[in-house]
Every structure is written in structure tokens, then in C-alpha cells.
N, C-alpha and C positions, 0 to 999 in steps of 0.2 A: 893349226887345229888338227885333233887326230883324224885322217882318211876313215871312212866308214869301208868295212869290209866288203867283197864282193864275192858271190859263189859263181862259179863258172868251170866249164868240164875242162880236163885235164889238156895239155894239150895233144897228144896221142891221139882223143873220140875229138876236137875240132875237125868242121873237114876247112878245107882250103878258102877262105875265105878274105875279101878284104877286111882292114883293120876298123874295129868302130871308131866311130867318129864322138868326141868327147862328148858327154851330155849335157843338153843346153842346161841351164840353171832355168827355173822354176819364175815365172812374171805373177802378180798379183796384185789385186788395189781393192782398196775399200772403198764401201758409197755409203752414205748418209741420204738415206729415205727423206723427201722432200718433205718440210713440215708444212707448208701453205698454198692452193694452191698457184698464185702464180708462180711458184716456185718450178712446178713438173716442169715445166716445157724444159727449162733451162738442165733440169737435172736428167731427162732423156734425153738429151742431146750427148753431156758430158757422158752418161749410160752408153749412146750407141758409139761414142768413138774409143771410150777404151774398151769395148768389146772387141771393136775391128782389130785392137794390137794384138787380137789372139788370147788373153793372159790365160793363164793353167785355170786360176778359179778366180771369183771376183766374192768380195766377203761384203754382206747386207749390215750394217748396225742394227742394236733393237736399243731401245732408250730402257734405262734401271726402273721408270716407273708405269711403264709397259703403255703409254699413251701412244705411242707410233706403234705399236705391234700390226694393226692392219695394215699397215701404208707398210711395213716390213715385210710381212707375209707376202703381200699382193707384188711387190716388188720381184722378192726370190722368184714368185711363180709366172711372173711377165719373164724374167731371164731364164727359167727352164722350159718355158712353149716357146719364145721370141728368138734362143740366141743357141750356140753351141755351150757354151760357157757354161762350168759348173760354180750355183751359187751356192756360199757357204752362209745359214744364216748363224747370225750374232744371240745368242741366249746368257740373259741375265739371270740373276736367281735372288739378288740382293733383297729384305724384306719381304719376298712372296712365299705363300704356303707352299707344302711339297705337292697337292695334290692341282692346285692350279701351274704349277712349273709342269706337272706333269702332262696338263689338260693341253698347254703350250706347245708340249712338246709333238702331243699327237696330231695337234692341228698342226702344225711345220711338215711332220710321215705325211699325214692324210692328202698335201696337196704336193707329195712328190720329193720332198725334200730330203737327203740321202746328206748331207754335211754340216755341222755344229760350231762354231767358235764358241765355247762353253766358257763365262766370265761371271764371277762374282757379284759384277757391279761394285757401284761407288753407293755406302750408304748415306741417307739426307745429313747434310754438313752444317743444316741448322737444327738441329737434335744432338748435343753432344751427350745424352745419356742412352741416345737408339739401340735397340739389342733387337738381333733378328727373331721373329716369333719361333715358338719351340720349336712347333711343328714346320719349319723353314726349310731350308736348304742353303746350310749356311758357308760356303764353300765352292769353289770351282773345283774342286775335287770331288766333292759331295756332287755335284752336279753331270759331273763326268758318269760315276758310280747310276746317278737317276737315268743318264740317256741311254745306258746299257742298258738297263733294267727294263726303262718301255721298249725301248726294239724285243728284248727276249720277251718280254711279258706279248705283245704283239704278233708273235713270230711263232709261239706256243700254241695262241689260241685262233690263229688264223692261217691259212696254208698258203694261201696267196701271198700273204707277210712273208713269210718264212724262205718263200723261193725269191721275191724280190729281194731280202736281205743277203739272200745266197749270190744272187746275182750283180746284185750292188751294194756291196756291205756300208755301213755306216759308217762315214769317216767324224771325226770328232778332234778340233785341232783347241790349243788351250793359249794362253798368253804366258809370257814371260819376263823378267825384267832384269835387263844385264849387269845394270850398277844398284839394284836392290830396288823397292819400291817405294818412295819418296815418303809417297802420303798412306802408304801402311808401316811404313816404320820397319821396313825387311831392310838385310844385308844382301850381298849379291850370295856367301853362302848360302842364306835360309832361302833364297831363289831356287840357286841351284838343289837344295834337297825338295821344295813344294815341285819344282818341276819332277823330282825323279816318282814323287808321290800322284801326280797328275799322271805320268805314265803306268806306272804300275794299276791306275783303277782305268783304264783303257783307251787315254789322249793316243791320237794317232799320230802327229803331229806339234811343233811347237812356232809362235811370231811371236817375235821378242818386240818389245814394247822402241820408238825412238830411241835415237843412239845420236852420238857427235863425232866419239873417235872410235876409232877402228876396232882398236884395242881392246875397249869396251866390250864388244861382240868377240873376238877369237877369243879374250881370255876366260869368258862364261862359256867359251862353249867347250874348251880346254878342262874347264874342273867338271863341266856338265858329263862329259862323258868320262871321267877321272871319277866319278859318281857314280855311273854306271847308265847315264840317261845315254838311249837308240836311238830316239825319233830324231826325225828331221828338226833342225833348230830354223826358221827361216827368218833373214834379217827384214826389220822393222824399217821403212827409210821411209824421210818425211822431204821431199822437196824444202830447200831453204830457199825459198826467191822472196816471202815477205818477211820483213822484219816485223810488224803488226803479230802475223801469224805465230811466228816463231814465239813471243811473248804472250798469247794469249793458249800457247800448246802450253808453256811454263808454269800458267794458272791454273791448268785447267792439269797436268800430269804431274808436275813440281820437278819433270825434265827440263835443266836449267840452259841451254842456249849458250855458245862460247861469246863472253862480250868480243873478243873482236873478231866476231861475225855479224854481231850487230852492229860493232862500230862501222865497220867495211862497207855494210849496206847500207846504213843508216847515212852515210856518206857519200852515195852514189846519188844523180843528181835526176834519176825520174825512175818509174817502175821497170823499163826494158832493160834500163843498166843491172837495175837488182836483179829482175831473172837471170840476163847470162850472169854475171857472176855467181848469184844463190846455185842455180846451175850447176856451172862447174863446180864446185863444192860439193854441190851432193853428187855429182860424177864422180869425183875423186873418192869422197867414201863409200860408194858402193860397189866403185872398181876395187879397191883395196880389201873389202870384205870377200866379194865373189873371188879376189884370187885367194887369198885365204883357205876359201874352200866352203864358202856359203852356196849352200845349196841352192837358192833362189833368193828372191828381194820381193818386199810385200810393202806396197807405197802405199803411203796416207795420203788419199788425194785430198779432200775435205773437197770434194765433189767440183774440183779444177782438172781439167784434161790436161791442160796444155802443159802445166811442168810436173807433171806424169809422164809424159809422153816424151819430154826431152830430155830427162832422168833414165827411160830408156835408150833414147837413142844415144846418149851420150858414150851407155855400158857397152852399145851392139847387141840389144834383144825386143827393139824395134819392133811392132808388126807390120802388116802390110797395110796399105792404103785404105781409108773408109770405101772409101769406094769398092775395090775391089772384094776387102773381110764381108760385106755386107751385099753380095752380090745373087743374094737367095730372095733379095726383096723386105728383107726386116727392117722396119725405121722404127727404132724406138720413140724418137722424138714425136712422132705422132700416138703416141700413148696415151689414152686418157688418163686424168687427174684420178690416182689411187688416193681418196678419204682416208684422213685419221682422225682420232678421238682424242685431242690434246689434252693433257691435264695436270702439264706443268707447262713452265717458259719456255720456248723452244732456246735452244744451248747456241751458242754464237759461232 
């Protein structure tokens, strides 16, 4: 992968210093906002222990037909009072007006929210004639271009906006897809140019969608910046320890699972054999990416700590003990049930 450039004073104006110490790569995971509630307790628990690993940011889901949006919001804002942790929320735009994506967007500012995962969404897969309303926001690019627009529009007409943005600018990170996007019908080329297009309308940032082999990732990030794309590319990595999971990620992204990964596991004779081997697996390809030269690693936990947790420790970027990360007195686990307003199935 090409080394991303560094500026730094000549060596002459250096003064005498010892030499830096290489920079850790980047931790991150995703949570899926509990849709029921007996569900919270279970999902503040998985909450307060991958807080304790320290990760860089932890990224909130929002569902395409904005039915969890409460339970999303109120989540981001329990991890910006609760934790050190910066949450990124999840923003769809798929079938919604601009001026409600917009209304969206300002209730995310209004309760403190400074980071975007800016996504398309998946349109309804039983409508095969849906076209997004005119007046829509039909793009994660288009949607990028919208979250500049309310911060400045924001930042214009209010002073207080204007120095909080100053101070904590908006970060704004996008998706990506290394071997092209299954069920949009992309190439990894037309990847690689929506990405350079998502940067240029102001992504700060890029998490590439699951990967299997290595190669997959160094070589999209090889023509991404042979493109001209800057931002940070961060690898997408899914713990393999269920075989279940693996096939229902299949369905559910059209990222197809190497079968004999499934044969291997599918072959192991209870769940504990499957983790360490799923395990090491995805040890192995997230060691091979981070030497590569991935800047960090962003796991799909599907709201499972524990092979989260040994995907890190396997890389050596581990946090410290719950006990210890969590020694200000925060227990998320005792979080009350954050309400949502379902108004579809909840997704499996």
C-alpha cells in the first residue's frame, strides 16, 4: 500500500530528542441500538466492555426507515455524557425528504454530536420499481454535501455554532467497498472513483465494508490512492467464530464467506472450538492488513464483546481491564431502556 506522506521539521530545527514511537493503528466497533426492551441490559453490558478497550470511536447504527432513530440518538448521547469515547452516529438518507434528513441531522448537532457515518441505506427490496422522492437525498455523496451544509448553514446563523465547530470540527466518515458492491451492481473501480467523489464533497474518513482476504483491501487501497483518494481507508473486519453469522452477513451484504471457512467451522464439534479457530482467522487477516499498512481496524461486533475483544487481543491493541477503563464510576449496564418507535421487523 502507498505510505501516506508526513510533514515534519527538517532535521537541523529538530532539537535532541528521543525517536517516536510508531503509531498505534486506530480500534473501533460498531453497536446496533437495542430494538426491545429486554434486550438493553444485555446491550449495556456489551456497551460498557468495549468502552473499557479504550477504541478511538465506537460507531451507533441508525436503521434506513428511521424506526430506531430514538433509541440511536439517545444511545450516542448516554456514550457522550457516560464514556470518554467519541460516538459516530450512523445517518441514512435512503427514501427520506431532504428537508427531514436535514431536521435529522440537527437533532444529532443539537444533542452534542460532532461525527457522521454518512450512508445511503438499502432501498425496500420488495418494491422493485422504488425510486427515491425528487426531493430526496439520493446518495451518500449528496448526503455528505447535506451535513456540510447544516453545520455551515448553523455556524452562520449562530455564534456559539460557529466556535463549537471551530473547536470541534465535524468529522464525517463514509463507506466503502473493496471488491465492489454486490447488491448495487459496482466494480471495485466505480468504488474506487464514488470514493474519491465522497472525498472531494467533504468525507473525512473512509470503513471499507467486510473483506476475507487481505488482498482485497491493500489492493483498493493501492488504486484508491493511484486515484488520488487521502483520507484514511480504515479496514472493515467481522470476527469469523459463527458459521450462522457468517451466512446471514452473506444475505444480508451478498459478501460471500470463503466455503472452506465454513467447511472448517461447520466441522468443529461445539461453539468454543469455532471461536478459537474463527479467531485465529480473523487474527491472521487483520495482522496481515495492519502490516500492510492499515491504519486501523473497525469490527462488526453485532453487539458480541467477546470476539471483539479477542480479535484485538490477538493483533496486540487490547485495552485495559473493565475494571480498571471504567474506574470513574460509569456502568453503562445499568442504563435505563432508551424507547424506540419500531416500524418495521427488527433485522436479525
Amino acid at each position: 500500500m502507498v505510505a501516506e506522506a508526513s510533514l515534519s521539521p527538517t532535521p537541523a530545527a529538530q532539537p535532541a530528542v528521543h525517536p517516536a514511537l510508531p503509531a498505534r493503528p486506530t480500534v473501533s466497533f460498531e453497536l446496533m441500538p437495542p430494538r426491545r426492551p429486554d434486550a438493553a441490559p444485555k446491550f449495556w453490558e456489551t456497551a460498557r466492555r468495549l468502552v473499557a478497550a479504550r477504541p478511538d470511536f465506537v460507531s451507533v447504527t441508525y436503521g434506513a426507515g428511521g424506526g430506531d432513530r430514538a433509541t440511536a440518538r439517545q444511545v450516542v448521547s448516554t456514550l457522550l455524557a457516560g464514556t470518554p469515547v467519541l460516538p459516530v452516529a450512523h445517518l441514512t438518507c435512503v427514501g427520506a425528504h431532504r428537508e427531514d434528513v436535514s431536521a435529522v441531522i440537527d437533532d444529532f448537532l443539537d444533542a452534542g454530536t460532532r461525527a457522521f457515518l454518512a450512508l445511503r441505506g438499502d432501498p425496500p427490496k420488495d418494491q422493485p420499481d422504488w425510486a427515491p422522492p425528487a426531493d430526496g437525498v439520493a446518495s451518500s455523496i449528496e448526503l455528505v454535501h447535506l451535513l456540510r451544509e447544516v453545520e455551515a448553514r448553523r455556524c452562520a446563523t449562530d455564534p456559539g455554532a460557529a466556535l463549537r465547530g471551530a473547536a470541534r470540527p465535524m468529522t464525517i466518515a463514509v463507506a466503502t467497498f473493496v471488491d465492489g458492491n454486490v447488491q448495487a451492481g459496482t466494480t471495485r473501480a466505480q468504488e474506487v472513483r464514488r470514493l474519491k467523489e465522497k472525498q472531494d464533497a467533504g468525507a473525512s474518513f473512509a470503513i471499507t465494508q467486510l473483506f476475507y482476504e487481505a488482498g482485497s483491501y491493500t489492493d483498493f487501497v493501492a488504486e484508491a490512492r493511484a486515484a488520488g483518494v487521502t483520507i484514511p481507508i480504515l479496514a472493515g473486519q467481522l470476527p469469523t467464530t459463527e458459521p450462522r453469522r457468517l451466512r446471514r452477513v452473506e444475505e444480508l451484504t451478498g459478501v460471500r464467506a470463503p466455503r472452506h471457512l465454513l467447511d472448517a467451522l461447520d466441522a468443529l464439534p461445539d461453539p468454543e472450538a469455532q471461536h478459537a479457530y474463527g479467531t485465529a482467522r480473523a487474527v491472521e487477516l487483520a495482522q496481515r492488513v495492519l502490516d500492510a499498512g492499515a491504519p486501523g481496524i473497525h469490527v462488526y461486533t453485532f453487539n458480541k464483546y467477546r470476539p471483539a475483544l479477542d480479535l484485538l487481543e490477538g493483533v496486540h491493541l487490547g485495552g485495559p481491564a473493565p475494571a480498571d477503563a471504567m474506574s470513574d464510576g460509569a456502568d453503562l449496564a445499568r442504563r435505563p431502556w432508551v424507547p424506540s418507535i419500531p416500524t418495521q421487523a427488527p433485522a436479525v
